[in-house]
Every structure is written in C-alpha cells, then in structure tokens.
DRENVEX-742643 format. One line per 10 residues: number of its first residue (from 1); their letters; for each residue z negated, x negated, y of N, C-alpha, C. Coordinates in pm, whole numbers. Layout:
N
NUM) A) Z X Y Z X Y Z X Y | ... .
END
This chain:
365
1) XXXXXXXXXX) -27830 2369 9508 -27843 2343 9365 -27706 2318 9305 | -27668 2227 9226 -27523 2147 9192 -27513 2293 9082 | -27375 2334 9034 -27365 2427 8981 -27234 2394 8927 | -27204 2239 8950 -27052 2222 8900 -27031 2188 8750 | -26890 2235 8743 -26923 2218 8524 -26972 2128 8484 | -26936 2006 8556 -26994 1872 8485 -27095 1872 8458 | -27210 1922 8595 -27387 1898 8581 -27421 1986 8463 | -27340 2124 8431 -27393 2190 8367 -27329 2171 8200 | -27237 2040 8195 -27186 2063 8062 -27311 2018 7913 | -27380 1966 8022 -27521 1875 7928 -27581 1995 7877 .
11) XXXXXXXXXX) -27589 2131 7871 -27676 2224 7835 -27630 2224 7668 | -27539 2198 7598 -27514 2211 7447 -27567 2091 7404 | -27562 1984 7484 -27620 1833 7411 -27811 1849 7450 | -27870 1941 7548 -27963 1968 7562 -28055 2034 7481 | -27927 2168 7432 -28004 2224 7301 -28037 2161 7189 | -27897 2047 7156 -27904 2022 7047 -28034 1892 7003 | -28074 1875 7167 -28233 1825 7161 -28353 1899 7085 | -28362 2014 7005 -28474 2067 7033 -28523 2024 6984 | -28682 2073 6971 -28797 2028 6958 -28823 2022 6844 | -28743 2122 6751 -28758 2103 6566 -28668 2090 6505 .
21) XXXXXXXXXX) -28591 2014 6572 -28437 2004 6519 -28432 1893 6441 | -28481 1824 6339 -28546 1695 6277 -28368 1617 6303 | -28273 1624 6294 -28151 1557 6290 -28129 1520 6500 | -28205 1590 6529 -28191 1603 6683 -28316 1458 6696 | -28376 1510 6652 -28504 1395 6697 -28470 1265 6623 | -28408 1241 6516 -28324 1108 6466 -28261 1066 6582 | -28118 1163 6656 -28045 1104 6730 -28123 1068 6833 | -28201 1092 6881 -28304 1055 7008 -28374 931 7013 | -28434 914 6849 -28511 784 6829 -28406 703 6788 | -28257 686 6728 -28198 603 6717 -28149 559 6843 .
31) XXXXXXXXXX) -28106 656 6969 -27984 632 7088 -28106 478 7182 | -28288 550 7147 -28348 483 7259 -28380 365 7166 | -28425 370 7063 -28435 221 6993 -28273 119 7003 | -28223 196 7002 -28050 83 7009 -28073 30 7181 | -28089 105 7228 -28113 116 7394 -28211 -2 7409 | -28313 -5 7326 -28419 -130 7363 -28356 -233 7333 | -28322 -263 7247 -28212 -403 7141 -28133 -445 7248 | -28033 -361 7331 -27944 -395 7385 -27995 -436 7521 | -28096 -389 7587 -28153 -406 7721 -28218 -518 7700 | -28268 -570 7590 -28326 -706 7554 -28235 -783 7569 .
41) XXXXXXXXXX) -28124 -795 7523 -27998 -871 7515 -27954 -908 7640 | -27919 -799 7734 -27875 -785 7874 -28000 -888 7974 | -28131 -840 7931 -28245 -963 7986 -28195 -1110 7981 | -28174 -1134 7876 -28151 -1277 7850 -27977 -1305 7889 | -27926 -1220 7948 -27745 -1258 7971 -27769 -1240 8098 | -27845 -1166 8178 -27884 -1146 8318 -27867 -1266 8394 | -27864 -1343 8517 -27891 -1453 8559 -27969 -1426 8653 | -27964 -1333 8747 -28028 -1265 8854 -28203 -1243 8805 | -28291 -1308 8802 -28391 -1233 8800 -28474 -1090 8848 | -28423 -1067 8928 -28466 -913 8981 -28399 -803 8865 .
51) XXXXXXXXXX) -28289 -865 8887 -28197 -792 8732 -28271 -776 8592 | -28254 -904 8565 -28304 -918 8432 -28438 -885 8432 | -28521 -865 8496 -28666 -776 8514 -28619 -640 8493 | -28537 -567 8574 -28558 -445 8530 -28477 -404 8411 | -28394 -483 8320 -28348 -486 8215 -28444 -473 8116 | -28534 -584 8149 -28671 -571 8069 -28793 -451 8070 | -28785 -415 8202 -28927 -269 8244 -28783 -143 8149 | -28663 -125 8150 -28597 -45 8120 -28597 -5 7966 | -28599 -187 7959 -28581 -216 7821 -28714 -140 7678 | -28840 -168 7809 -28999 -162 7741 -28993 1 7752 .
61) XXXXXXXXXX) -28937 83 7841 -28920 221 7921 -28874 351 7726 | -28727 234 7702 -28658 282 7585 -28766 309 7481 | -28798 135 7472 -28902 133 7339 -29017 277 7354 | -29093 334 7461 -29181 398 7491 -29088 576 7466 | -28966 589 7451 -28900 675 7474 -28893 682 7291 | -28814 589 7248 -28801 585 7087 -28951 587 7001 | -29096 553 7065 -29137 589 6957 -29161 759 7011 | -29167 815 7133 -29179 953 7145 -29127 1043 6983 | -28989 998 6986 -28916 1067 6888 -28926 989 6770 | -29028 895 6776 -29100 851 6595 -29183 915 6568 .
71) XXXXXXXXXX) -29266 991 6682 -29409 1085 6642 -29320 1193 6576 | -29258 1237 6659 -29193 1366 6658 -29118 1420 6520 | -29067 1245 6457 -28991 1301 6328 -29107 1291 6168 | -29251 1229 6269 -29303 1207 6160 -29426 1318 6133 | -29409 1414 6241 -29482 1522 6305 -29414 1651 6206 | -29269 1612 6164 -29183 1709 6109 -29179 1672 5931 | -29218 1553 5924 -29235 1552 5765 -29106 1453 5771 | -29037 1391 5870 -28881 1342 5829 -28909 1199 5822 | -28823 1143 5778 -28823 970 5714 -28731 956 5851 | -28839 811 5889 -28800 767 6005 -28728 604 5957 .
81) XXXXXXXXXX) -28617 574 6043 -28545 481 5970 -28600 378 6006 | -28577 265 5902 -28685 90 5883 -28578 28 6010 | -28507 -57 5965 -28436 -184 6052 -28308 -130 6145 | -28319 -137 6293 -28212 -85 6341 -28180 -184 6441 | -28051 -106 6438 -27931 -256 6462 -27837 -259 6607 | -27815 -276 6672 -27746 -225 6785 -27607 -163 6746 | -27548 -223 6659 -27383 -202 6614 -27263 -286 6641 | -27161 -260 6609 -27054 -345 6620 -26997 -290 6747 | -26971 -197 6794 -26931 -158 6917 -27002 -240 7064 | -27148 -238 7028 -27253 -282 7131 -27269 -449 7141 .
91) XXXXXXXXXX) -27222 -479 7026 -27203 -608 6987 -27131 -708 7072 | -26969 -635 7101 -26857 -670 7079 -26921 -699 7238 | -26925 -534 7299 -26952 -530 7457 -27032 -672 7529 | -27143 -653 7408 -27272 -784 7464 -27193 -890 7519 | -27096 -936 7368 -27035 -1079 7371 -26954 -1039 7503 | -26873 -979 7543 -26835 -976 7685 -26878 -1012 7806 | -26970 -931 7790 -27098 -948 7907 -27146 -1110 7877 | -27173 -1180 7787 -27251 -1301 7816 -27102 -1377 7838 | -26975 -1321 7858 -26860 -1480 7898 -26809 -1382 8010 | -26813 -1249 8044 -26790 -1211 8213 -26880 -1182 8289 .
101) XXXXXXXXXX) -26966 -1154 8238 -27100 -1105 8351 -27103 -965 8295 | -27251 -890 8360 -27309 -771 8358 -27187 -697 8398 | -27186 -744 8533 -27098 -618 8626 -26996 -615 8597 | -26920 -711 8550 -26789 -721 8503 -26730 -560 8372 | -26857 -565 8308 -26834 -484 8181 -26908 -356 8215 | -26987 -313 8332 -27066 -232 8337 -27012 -100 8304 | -26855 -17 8319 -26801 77 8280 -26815 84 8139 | -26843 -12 8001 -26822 -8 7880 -26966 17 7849 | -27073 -69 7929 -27196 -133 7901 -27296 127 7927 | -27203 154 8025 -27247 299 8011 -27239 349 7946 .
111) XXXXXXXXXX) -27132 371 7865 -27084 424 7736 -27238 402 7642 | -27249 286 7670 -27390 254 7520 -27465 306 7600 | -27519 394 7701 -27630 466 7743 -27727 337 7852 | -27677 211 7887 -27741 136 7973 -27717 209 8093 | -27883 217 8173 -27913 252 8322 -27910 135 8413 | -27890 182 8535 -27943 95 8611 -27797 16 8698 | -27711 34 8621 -27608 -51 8655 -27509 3 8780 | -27553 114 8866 -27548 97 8993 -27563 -27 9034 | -27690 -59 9043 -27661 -176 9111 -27597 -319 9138 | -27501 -323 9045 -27348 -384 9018 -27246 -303 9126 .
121) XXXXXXXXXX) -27247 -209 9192 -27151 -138 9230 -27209 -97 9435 | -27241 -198 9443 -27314 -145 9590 -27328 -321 9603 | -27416 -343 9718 -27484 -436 9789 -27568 -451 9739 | -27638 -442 9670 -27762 -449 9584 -27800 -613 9566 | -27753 -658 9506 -27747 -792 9474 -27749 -842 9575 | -27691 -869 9683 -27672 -1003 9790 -27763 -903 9924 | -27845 -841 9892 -27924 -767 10015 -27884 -618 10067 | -27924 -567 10080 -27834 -408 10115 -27972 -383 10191 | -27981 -286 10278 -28063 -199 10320 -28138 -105 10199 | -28277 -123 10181 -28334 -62 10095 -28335 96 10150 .
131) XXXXXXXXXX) -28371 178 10029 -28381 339 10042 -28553 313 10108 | -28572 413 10211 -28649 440 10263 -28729 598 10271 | -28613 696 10240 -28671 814 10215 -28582 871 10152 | -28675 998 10073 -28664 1072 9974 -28490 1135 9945 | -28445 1175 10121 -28359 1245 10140 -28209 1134 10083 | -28258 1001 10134 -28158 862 10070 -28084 858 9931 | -28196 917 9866 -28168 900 9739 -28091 990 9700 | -27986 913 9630 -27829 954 9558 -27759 939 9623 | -27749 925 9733 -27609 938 9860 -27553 846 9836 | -27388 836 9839 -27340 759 9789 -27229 749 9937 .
141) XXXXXXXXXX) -27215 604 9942 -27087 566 10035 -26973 608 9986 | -26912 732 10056 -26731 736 10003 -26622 679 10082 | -26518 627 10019 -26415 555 10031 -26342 665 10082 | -26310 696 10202 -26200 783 10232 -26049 746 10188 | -26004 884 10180 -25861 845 10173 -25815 818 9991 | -25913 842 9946 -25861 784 9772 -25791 842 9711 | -25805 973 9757 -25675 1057 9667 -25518 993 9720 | -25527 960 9903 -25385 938 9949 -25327 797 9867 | -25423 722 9915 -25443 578 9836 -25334 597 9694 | -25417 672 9593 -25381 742 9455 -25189 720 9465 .
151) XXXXXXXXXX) -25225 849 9572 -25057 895 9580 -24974 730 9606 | -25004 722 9724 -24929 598 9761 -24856 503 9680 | -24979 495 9529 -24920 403 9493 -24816 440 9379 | -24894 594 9331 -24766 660 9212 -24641 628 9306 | -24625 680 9419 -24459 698 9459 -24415 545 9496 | -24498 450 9510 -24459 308 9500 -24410 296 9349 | -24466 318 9247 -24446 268 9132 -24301 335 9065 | -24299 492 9101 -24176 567 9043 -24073 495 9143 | -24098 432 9291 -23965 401 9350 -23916 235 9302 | -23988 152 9242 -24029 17 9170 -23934 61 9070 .
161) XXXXXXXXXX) -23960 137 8997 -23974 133 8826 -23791 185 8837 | -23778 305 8914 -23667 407 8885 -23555 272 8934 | -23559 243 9067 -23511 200 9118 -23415 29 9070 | -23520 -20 8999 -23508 -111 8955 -23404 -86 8775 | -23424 0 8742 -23352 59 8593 -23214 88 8679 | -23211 177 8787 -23082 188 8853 -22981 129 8856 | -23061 -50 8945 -23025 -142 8945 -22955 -241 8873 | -23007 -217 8786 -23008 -328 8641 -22863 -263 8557 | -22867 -106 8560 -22783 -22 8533 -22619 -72 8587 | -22638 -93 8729 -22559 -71 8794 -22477 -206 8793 .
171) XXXXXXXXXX) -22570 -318 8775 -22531 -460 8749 -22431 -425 8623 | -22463 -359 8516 -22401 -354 8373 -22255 -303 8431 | -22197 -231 8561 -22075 -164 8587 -22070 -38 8510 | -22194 5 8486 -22178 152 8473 -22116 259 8544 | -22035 338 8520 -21990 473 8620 -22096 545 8712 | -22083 589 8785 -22187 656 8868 -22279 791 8775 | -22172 864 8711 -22232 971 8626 -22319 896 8524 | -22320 846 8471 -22375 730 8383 -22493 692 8469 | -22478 593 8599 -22599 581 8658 -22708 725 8669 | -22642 817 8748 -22757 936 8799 -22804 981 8667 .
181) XXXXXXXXXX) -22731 993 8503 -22799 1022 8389 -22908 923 8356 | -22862 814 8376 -22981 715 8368 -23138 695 8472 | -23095 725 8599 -23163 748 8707 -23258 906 8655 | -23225 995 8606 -23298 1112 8584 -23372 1087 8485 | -23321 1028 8345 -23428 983 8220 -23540 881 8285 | -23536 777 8361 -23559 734 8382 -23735 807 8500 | -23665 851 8535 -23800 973 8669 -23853 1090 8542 | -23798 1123 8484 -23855 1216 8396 -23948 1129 8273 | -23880 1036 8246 -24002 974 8133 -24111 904 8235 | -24071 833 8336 -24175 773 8406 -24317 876 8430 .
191) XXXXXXXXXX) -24220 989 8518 -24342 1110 8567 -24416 1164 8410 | -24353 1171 8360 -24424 1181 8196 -24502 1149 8153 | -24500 1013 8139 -24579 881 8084 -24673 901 8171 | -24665 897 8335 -24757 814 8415 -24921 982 8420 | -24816 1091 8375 -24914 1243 8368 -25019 1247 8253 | -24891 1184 8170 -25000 1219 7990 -25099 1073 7996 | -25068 942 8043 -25156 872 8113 -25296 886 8150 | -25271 988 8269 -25357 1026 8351 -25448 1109 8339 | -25383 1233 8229 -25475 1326 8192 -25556 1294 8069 | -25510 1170 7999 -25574 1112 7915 -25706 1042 7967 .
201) XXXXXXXXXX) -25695 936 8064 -25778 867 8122 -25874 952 8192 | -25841 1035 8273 -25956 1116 8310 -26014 1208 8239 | -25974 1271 8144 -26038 1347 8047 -26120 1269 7972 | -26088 1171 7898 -26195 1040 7836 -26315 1059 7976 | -26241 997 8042 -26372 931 8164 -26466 1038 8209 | -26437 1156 8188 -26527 1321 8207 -26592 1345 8108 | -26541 1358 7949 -26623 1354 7857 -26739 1273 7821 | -26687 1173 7896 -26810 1036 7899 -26922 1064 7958 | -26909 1099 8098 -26990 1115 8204 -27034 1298 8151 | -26962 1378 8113 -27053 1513 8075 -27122 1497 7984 .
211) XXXXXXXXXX) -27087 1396 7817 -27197 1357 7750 -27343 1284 7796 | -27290 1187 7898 -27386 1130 7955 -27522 1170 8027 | -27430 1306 8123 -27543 1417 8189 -27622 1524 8082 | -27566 1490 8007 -27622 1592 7881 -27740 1547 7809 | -27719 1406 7804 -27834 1321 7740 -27932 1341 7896 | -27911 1334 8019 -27988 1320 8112 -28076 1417 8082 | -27994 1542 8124 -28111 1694 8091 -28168 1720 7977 | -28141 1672 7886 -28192 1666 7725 -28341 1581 7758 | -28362 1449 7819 -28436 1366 7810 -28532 1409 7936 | -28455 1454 8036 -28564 1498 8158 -28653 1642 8112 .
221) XXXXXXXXXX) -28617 1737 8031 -28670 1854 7964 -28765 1796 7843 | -28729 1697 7781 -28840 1673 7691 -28931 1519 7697 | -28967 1430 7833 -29012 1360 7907 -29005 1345 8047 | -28994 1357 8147 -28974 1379 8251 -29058 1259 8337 | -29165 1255 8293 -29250 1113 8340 -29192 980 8304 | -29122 998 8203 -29030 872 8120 -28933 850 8209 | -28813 894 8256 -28717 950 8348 -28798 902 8517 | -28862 994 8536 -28918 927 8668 -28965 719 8666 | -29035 708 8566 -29040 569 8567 -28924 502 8544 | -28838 533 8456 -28673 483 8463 -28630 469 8613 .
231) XXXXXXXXXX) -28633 578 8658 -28565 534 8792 -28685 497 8926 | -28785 497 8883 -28854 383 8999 -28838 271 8943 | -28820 194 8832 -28786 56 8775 -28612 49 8888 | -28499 133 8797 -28420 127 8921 -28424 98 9041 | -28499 210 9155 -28502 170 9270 -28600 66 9302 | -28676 -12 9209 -28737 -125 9276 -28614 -296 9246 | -28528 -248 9161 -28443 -365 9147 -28340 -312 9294 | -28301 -198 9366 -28202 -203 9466 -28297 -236 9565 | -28449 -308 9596 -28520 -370 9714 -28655 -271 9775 | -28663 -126 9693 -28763 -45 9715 -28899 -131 9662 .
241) XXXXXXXXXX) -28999 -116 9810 -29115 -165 9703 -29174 -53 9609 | -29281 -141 9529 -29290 -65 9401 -29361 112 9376 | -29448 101 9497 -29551 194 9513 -29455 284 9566 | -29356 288 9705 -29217 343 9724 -29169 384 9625 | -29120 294 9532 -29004 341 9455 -29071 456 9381 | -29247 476 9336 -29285 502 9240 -29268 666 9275 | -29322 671 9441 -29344 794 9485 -29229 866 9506 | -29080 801 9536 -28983 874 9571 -28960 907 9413 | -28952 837 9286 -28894 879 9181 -28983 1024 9132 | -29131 1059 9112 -29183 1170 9131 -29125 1285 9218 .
251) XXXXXXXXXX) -29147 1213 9344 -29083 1400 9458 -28966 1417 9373 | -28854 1318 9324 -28724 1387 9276 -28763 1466 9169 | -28837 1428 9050 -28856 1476 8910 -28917 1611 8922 | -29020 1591 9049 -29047 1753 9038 -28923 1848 9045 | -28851 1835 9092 -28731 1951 9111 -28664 1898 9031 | -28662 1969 8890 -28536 1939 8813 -28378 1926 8845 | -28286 2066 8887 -28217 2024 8936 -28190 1917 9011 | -28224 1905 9101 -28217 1769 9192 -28222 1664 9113 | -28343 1629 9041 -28380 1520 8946 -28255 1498 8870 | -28192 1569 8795 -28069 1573 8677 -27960 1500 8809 .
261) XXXXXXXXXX) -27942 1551 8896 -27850 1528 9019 -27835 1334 9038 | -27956 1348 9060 -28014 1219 9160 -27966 1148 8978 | -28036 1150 8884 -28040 1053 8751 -27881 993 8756 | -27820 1107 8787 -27650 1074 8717 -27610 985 8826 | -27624 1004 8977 -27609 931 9052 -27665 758 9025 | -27805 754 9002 -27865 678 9002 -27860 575 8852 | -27866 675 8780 -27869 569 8666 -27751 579 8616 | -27685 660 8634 -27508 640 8588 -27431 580 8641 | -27490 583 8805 -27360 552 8913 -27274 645 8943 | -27281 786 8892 -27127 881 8898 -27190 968 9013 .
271) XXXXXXXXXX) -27131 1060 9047 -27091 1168 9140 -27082 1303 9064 | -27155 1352 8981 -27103 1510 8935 -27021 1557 9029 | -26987 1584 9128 -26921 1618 9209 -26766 1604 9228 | -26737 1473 9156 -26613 1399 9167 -26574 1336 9012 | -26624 1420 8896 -26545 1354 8811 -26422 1382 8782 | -26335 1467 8883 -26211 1474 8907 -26148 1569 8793 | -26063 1658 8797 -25972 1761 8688 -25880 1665 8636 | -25820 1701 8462 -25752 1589 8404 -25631 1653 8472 | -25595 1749 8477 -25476 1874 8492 -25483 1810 8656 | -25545 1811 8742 -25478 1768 8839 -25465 1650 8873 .
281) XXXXXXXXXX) -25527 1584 8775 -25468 1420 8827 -25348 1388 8709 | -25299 1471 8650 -25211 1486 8581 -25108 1528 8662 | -25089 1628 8711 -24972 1697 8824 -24996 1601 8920 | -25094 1510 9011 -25073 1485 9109 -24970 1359 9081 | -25022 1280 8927 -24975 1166 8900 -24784 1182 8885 | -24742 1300 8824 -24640 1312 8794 -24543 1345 8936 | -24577 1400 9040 -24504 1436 9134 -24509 1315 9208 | -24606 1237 9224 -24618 1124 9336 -24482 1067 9250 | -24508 994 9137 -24386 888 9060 -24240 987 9088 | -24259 1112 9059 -24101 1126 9076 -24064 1134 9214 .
291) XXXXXXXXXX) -24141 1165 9307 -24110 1150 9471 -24016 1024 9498 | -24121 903 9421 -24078 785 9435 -23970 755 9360 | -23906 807 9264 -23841 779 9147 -23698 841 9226 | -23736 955 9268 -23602 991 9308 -23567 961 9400 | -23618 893 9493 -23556 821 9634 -23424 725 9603 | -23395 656 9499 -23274 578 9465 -23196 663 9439 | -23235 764 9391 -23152 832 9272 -23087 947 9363 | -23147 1033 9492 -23060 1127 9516 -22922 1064 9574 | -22882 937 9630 -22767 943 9694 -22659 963 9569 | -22682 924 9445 -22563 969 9303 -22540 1095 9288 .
301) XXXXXXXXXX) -22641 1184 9332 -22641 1319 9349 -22545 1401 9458 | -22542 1348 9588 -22454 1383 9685 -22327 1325 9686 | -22311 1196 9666 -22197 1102 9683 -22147 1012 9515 | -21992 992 9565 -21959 933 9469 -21932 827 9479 | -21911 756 9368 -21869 602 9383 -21943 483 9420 | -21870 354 9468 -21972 236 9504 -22052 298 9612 | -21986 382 9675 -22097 412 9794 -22255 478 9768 | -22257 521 9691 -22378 583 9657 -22467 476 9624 | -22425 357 9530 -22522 241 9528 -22537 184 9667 | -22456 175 9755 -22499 105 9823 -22622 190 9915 .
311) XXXXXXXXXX) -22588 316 9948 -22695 382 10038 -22877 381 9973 | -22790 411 9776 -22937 418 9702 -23007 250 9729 | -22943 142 9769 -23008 28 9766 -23090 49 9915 | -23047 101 10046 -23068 99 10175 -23184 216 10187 | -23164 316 10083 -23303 410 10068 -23384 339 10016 | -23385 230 9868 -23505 219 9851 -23540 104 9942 | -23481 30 9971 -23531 -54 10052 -23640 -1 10174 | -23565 76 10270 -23652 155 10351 -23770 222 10350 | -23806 307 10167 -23868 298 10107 -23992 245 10094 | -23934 144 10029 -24013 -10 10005 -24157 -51 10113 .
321) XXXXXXXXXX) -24037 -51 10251 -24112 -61 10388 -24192 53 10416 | -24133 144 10415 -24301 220 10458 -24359 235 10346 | -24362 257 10256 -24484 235 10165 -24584 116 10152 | -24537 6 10182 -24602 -163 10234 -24653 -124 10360 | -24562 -62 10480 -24661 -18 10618 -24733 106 10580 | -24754 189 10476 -24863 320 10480 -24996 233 10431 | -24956 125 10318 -25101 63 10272 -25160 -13 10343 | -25080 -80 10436 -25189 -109 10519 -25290 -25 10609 | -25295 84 10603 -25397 173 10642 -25511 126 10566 | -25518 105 10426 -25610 66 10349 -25627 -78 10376 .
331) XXXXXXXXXX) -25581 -174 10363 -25578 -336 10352 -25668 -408 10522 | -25600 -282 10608 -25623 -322 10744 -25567 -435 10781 | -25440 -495 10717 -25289 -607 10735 -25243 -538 10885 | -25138 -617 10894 -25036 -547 10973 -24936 -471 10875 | -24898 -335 11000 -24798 -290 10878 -24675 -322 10894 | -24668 -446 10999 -24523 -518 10935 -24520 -626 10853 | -24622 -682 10866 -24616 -809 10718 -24665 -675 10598 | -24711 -618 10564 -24745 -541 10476 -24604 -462 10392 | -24538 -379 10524 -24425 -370 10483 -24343 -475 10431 | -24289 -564 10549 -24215 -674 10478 -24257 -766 10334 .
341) XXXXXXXXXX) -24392 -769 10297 -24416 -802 10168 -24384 -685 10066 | -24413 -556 10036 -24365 -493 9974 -24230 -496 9972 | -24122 -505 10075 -24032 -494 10068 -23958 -651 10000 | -23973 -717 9985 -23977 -840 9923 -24043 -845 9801 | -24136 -782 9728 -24160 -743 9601 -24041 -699 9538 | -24014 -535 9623 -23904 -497 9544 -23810 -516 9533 | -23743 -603 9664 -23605 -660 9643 -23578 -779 9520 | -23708 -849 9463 -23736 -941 9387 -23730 -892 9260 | -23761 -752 9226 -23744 -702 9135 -23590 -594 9080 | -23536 -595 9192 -23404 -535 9248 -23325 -650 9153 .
351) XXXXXXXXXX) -23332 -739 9253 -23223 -828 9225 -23249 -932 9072 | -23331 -903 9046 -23357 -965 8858 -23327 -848 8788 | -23363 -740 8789 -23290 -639 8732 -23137 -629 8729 | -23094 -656 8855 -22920 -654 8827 -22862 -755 8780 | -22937 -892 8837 -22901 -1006 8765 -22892 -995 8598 | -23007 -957 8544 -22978 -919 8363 -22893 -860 8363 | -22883 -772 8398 -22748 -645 8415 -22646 -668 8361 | -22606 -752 8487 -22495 -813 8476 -22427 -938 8368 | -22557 -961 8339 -22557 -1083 8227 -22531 -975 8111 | -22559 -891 8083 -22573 -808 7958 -22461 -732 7926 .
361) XXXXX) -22364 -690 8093 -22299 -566 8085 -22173 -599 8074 | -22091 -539 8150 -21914 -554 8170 -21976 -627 8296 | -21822 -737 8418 -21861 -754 8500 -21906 -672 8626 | -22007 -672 8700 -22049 -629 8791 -21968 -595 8912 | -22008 -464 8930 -21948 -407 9076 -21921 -411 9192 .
END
C-alpha cells in the first residue's frame, strides 16, 4: 500500500470535497465542466484519431462528472453557474497545442486537469505492446542512471560556466588574487543560482502533481465508476481492447489504494514514488556545479602566478574530456568522439571568453 507523502498529500483537497460543502461542489462542477470545453478543443487539434476519440469519450466522461456536481449544488439550494468558459490560461495553452502538437504541451495541458496524456510519453502512438494483465498496469519503464545523468551535467555546467569567467578574467591581465576572487564568486553564485533554481522547479512540479493526486482521491471517493471508465477510455487509446480495458479498469477501482496509485500513474503519467525532494535536488544541484566550478579554480589556490593559469587551463580541459567520455554511457557514442566533442565545446567557449577579455582589459598575459 503506497504510504508516500505525495499519495497521501490529496487527503486536505479530499476533504475539502465534501459532500455538503456547497463551495466544494462549485469547485467540482466548474474544474469538470472547464475539463469538457477543453477536451472538446483537444478533439478537434488531435490528428491521430484513436487520440482524438478518447479526447472525446474523456471529454463526454467530464460532462457526466460536472453534471454529478449540478445535482449536488442544486440538491443544496446553491445557484449553479449559467455560461462557462475555459479561461485565459487554458486558452493560451490550446493555442499552443493547435501550432505544436498535443504532446509537445502535455506538461502545461496537466496543469488544466487533462487525462490521458501518458500516452504522448511511451510508444503508444506508433504501436507498443498492449497491457495484457491486471498486474501491467502502472508499471512504468525507468531510465536508469538519472540521478548520475543529473549530476553529470551540473559539474559539466559549473566547469563551462566557472571556467570560462576565469578565462575571460584572465584575458583582461588580471592578478592571480583577483582571478581566484573572481573564480570563488563565480562557483558560489553559480552553485546558488543553479540550488534556488532547483528547489524552485521541483517544489512547483510536486505541488502540481500533490494537487493533482488530491483531486484523484477526492473524485475516486465521491464516483469511482466515473474514474474506472476514465481510465478504460485511457487504456483502450494505449491498444487494450475495449471489453479488456473495461475489466482491468474495475479490478483496479475495487482497491482504492491501488486505484489512487494506478490513476496518477495512468492518467497523470507521474510516479508518486519519484516526485523527487526540493531540498535534495537543491543540495544535489549545488555540489555537482561547484565540483565542476572548482576544477579551474583550485590550481590559484595552490600556486602562483602565470603558472596556475596554465595548469587551471590543462585541468579543465581534462575535465572537459571525461565528462564528454562519462556521457557517453548515456548517448551510447564513443567515449572518445564524445569526449573530444565536449572538449571542443569548451575550448570554444574558453577561447571567446578570453578573446573579449582581452579586447576589454589591459593587454593579455
């Protein structure tokens, strides 16, 4: 049974479902009536017909969901609202989607509460192996290695970024004390920037996805048959036939937990499992960049004079190279053209940095 904060952060957006909560049952009949408007829209921007079908069963799914919570507010004595509109936010997204495509926008297109858009993010489209049993459902292919990946590229970027300010520095005929002061502002604002960054972006991207699971358990506790047909419409657009899709979406719904599990997977696309800590992709982001940041920078630290530039140019260079040969673990290149292209990035960026430098500074060293 999932027990991680995320699955369980939906329990305050769950309450605030209840059953006589007349401002609760507004937000319910407005989120699924906007939800129909926009899934109509997505029908007709679709090109894929299998797509744009279940845009439409999703679309008819909403409408059947929004008048639930029209009985409900009119059950309570509350004024149910006349003309509703998708918005300017949903608007903006649409117009996206009809000049990049569905999948193109599908991270924004969640935000407005659209399901389904897994299947933008898999094989789905050009043929995949259909789900065949019960146990299939939610499993998700992981990308090994993503956290190293992660790293790899912070300490590429702090040895890029630092390295290159060094440079540019050093073109100007700055003193060495002068360089390593510059070399340290330089790793300290980077690792800074690249932390408060990070803990920004993933904290957004968690709040998203815990609001999101929140609306799940909110909607599976007060329809649950609604929810099960949502996601057999789903699994009959990833190649399940229909009577399949119908029966696996039931076995899940009976077990709530599971069901809430499988929804976020399925109609979110996410992983409760992996929506990642902001705090540690915050620390991880800041140590990878200064790893990298300080590779130019310790030889000013030990040594004085021209010599220290020259060794800090022969570190990052070296640098350079294995970080171009570690990614090819990922790329599956060789890791000597891999290296040697990274290392040719940064020398490209090396040597335009000093070139201004020097244009800017006293003459060069």
């Amino acid at each position: 049974m999932d027990k991680t904060p995320a699955a369980n952060s939906g329990q305050q957006s769950a309450h605030a479902h209840g059953t006589n909560d007349p401002a609760a049952a507004l937000e319910g009949f407005l989120e699924e009536r906007r939800s129909s408007l926009i899934y109509a829209q997505l029908c007709k921007i679709e090109t894929e017909p299998r797509l744009a079908r279940m845009f439409e069963q999703l679309g008819a799914a909403a409408q059947e969901q929004s008048t639930f919570w029209e009985k409900r507010l009119r059950e309570m004595g509350a004024e149910v609202p006349g003309e509703i509109t998708i918005g300017r936010r949903a608007g903006i997204v649409l117009w996206l989607a009809r000049r990049m495509g569905v999948g193109a926008v599908r991270g924004l297109l969640s935000v407005l509460k659209v399901r389904g858009l897994v299947v933008y993010s898999t094989t789905a489209t050009s043929g995949h192996a259909p789900v065949t049993h019960v146990s299939q459902i939610g499993a998700r292919h992981k990308v090994g290695g993503g956290n190293l990946r992660a790293a790899v590229f912070g300490v590429n970027d702090g040895l890029v970024s630092n390295a290159s300010l060094i440079f540019g520095m050093a073109g100007a005929s700055v003193g060495s004390e002068t360089l390593l002061l510059v070399g340290v502002a330089g790793l300290l604002a980077g690792a800074f920037s690249m932390a408060a960054g990070e803990y920004v972006s993933v904290r957004s991207q968690r709040e998203v996805f815990e609001y999101q699971i929140g609306l799940e358990r909110a909607e599976l506790e007060e329809y649950p048959q609604a929810e099960a047909q949502e996601l057999a419409i789903i699994y009959e657009a990833k190649g399940v036939p229909p009577a399949e899709a119908r029966r696996l979406a039931d076995t899940l719904i009976a077990d709530p937990e599971r069901a809430l599990d499988t929804l976020a997977r399925e109609e979110l696309g996410l992983n409760p499992d992996e929506l990642g800590s902001p705090w540690g992709a915050s620390l991880a982001s800041f140590f990878a960049f200064a790893i990298g940041a300080a590779i130019p920078l310790v030889p000013f630290l030990v040594m004085d004079g021209g010599g220290a530039f020259g060794v800090a140019v022969l570190s990052a260079a070296a640098a350079l190279f294995a970080v171009g040969a570690l990614l090819s673990l990922f790329t599956g290149r060789s890791a000597l053209w891999s290296g040697a292209r990274m290392l040719l990035i940064g020398a490209a960026a090396g040597v335009a940095t000093y070139a201004i430098g020097s244009l800017l500074g006293a003459p060069a060293l």
